[in-house]
Backbone as CSV, one residue per row, in Angstrom:
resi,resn,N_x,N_y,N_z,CA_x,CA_y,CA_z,C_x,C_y,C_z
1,UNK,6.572,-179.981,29.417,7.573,-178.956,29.244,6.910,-177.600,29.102
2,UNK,5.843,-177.485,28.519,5.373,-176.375,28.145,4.351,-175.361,29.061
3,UNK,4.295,-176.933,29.545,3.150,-176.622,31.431,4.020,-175.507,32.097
4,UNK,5.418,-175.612,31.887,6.403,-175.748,33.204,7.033,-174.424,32.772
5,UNK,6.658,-174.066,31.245,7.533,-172.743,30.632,8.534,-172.793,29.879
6,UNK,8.983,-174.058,29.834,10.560,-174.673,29.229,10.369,-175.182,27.618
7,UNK,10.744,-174.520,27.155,10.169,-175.385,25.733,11.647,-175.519,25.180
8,UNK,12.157,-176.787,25.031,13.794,-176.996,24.357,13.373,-176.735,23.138
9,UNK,14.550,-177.108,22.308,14.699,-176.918,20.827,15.524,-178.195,20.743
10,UNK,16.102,-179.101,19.874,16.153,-180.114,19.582,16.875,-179.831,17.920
11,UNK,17.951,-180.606,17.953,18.783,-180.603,17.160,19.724,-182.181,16.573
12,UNK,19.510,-182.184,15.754,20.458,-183.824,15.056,21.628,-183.670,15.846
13,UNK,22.230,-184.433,16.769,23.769,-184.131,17.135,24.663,-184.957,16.163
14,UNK,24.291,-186.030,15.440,25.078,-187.408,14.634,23.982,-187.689,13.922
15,UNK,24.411,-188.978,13.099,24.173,-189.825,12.235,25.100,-190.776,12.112
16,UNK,24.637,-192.415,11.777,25.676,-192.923,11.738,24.991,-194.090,10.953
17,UNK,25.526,-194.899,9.994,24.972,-196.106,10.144,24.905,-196.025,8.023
18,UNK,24.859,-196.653,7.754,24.586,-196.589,6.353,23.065,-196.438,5.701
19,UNK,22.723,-196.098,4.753,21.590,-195.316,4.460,19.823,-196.073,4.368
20,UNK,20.135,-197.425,4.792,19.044,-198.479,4.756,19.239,-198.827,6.389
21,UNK,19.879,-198.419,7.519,20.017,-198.500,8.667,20.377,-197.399,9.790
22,UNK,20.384,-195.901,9.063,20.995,-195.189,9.789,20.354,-194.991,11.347
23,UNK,21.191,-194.322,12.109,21.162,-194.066,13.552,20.943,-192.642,14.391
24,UNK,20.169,-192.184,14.965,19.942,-190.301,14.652,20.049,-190.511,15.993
25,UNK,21.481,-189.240,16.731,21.258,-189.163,17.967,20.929,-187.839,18.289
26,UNK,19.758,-186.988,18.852,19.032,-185.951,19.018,19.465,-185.019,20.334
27,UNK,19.233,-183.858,20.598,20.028,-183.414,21.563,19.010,-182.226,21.904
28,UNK,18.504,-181.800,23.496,17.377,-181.094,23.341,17.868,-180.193,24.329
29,UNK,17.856,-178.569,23.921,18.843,-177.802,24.399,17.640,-176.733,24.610
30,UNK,17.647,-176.055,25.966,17.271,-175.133,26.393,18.315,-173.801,26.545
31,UNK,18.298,-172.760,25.390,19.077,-171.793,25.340,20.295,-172.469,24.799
32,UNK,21.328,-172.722,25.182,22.644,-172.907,24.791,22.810,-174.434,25.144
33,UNK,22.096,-174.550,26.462,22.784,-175.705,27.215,21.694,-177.434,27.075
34,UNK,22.856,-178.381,26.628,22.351,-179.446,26.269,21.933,-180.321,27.437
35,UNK,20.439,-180.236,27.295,19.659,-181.118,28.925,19.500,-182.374,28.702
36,UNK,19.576,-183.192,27.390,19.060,-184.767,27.318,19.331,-184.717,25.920
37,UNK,19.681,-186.246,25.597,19.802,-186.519,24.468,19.153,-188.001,23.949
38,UNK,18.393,-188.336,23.133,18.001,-189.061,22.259,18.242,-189.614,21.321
39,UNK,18.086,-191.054,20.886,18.478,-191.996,19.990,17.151,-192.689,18.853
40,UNK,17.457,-192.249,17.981,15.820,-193.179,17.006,16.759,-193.837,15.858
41,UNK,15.808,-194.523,15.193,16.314,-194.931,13.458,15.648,-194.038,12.597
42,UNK,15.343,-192.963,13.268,14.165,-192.037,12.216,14.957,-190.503,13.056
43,UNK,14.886,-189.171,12.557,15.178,-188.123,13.310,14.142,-187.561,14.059
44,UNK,12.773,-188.192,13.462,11.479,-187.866,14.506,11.672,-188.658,16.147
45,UNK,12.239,-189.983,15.890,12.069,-190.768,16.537,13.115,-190.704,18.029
46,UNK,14.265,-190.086,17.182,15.511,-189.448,17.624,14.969,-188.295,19.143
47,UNK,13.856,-187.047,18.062,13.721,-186.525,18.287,12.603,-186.558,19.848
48,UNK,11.877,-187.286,19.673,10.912,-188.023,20.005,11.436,-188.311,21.838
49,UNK,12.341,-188.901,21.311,13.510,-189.626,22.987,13.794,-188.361,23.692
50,UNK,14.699,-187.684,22.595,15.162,-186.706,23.036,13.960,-185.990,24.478
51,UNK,12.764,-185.852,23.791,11.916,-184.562,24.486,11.191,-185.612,25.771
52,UNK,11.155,-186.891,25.688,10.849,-187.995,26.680,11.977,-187.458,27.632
53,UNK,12.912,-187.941,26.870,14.401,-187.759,28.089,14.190,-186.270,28.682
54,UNK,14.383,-185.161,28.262,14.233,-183.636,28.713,13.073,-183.159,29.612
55,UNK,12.089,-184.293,29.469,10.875,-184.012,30.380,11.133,-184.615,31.555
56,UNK,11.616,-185.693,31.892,12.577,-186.557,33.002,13.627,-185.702,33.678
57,UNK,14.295,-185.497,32.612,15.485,-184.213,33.453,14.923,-182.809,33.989
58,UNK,13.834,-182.230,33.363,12.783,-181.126,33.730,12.264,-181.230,35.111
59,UNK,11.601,-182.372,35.142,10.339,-183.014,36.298,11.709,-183.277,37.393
60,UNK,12.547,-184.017,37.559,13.573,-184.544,38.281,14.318,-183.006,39.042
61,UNK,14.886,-182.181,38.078,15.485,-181.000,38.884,14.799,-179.995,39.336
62,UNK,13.078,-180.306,38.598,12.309,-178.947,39.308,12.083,-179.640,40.649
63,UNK,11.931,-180.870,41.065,12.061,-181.719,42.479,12.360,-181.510,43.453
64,UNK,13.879,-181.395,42.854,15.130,-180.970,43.333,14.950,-179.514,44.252
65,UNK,14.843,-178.320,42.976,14.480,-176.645,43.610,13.778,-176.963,44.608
């Protein structure tokens, strides 16, 4: 991402799950707009997907151009 100039920001979108199981779904937004979203049992982990997923959607539409 950072090769490329794009650096998202990444944000908790949810939580769910009770407090010995919860569920963190992550959301990794360049400027305003939400490019990929991520799932962990941790908000690192969440977070983690998230920037996996956003580098996929990055690499895939710079393809595209």
């Amino acid at each position: 991402q950072a090769k490329k100039g794009i650096t998202p920001n990444y944000q908790i979108i949810s939580q769910d799950g009770p407090d010995h199981d919860k569920k963190f779904i992550s959301g990794a937004y360049i400027g305003h707009k939400l490019i990929a979203q991520g799932q962990g049992n941790s908000k690192q982990k969440a977070e983690e997907q998230a920037a996996i997923n956003a580098t996929q959607e990055i690499n895939i539409n710079s393809k595209i151009q």
